[in-house]
C-alpha positions in Angstrom: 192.0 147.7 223.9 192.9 143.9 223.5 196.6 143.3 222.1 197.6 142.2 219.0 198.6 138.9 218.3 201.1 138.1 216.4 201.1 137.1 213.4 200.3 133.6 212.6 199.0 132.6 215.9 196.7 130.5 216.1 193.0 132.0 217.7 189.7 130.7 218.0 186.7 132.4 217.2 183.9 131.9 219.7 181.0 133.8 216.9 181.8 130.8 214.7 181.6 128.0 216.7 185.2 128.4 217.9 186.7 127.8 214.6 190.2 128.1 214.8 192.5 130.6 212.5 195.8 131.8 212.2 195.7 135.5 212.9 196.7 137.7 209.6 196.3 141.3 210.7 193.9 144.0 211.5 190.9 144.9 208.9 189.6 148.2 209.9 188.4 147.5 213.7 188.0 143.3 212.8 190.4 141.2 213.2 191.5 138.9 209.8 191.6 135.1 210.8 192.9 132.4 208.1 191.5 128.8 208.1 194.8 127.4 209.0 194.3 124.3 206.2 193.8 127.2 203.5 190.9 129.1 202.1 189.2 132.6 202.4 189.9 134.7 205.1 187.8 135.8 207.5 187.3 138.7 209.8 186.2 138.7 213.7 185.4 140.8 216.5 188.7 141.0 218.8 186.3 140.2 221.8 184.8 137.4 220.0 188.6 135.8 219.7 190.9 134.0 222.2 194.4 132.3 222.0 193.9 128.0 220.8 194.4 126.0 224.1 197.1 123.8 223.3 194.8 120.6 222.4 193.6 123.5 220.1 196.8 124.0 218.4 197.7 120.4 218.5 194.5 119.3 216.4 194.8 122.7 213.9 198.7 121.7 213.5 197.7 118.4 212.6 195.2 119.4 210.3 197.2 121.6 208.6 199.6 118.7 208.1 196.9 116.2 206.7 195.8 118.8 204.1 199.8 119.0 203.4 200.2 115.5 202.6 197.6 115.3 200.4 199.0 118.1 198.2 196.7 121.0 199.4 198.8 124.9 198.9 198.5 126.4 202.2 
């Protein structure tokens, strides 16, 4: 069994062309990933999901402060 992240941390999904999500929790056996500049939730397999790298987390961090200064509720 893989380990839980914690929550918030940023993951990438390799099933969706490693789109990168904060993790939210578990949903059922899926895991629940959040676009980390807002939106729907989405769920993933925990094999298909790995920790960002950190030029990963460096380009979701600055997305998520772009959306930010353009007003967008996160």
């Amino acid at each position: 069994m893989t380990a839980l992240p914690k929550v918030g941390t940023l993951m990438v999904d390799t099933s969706r062309r490693d789109r990168v999500g904060e993790f939210r929790g578990v949903a059922g056996v899926r895991w629940s990933l959040r676009p980390v500049t807002g939106g729907t939730e989405w769920e993933a397999e925990p094999r298909d999901v790995r920790p960002a790298d950190s030029a990963e987390r460096l380009h979701a961090e600055t997305a998520r402060a772009n959306a930010r200064s353009r007003g967008a509720l996160l």
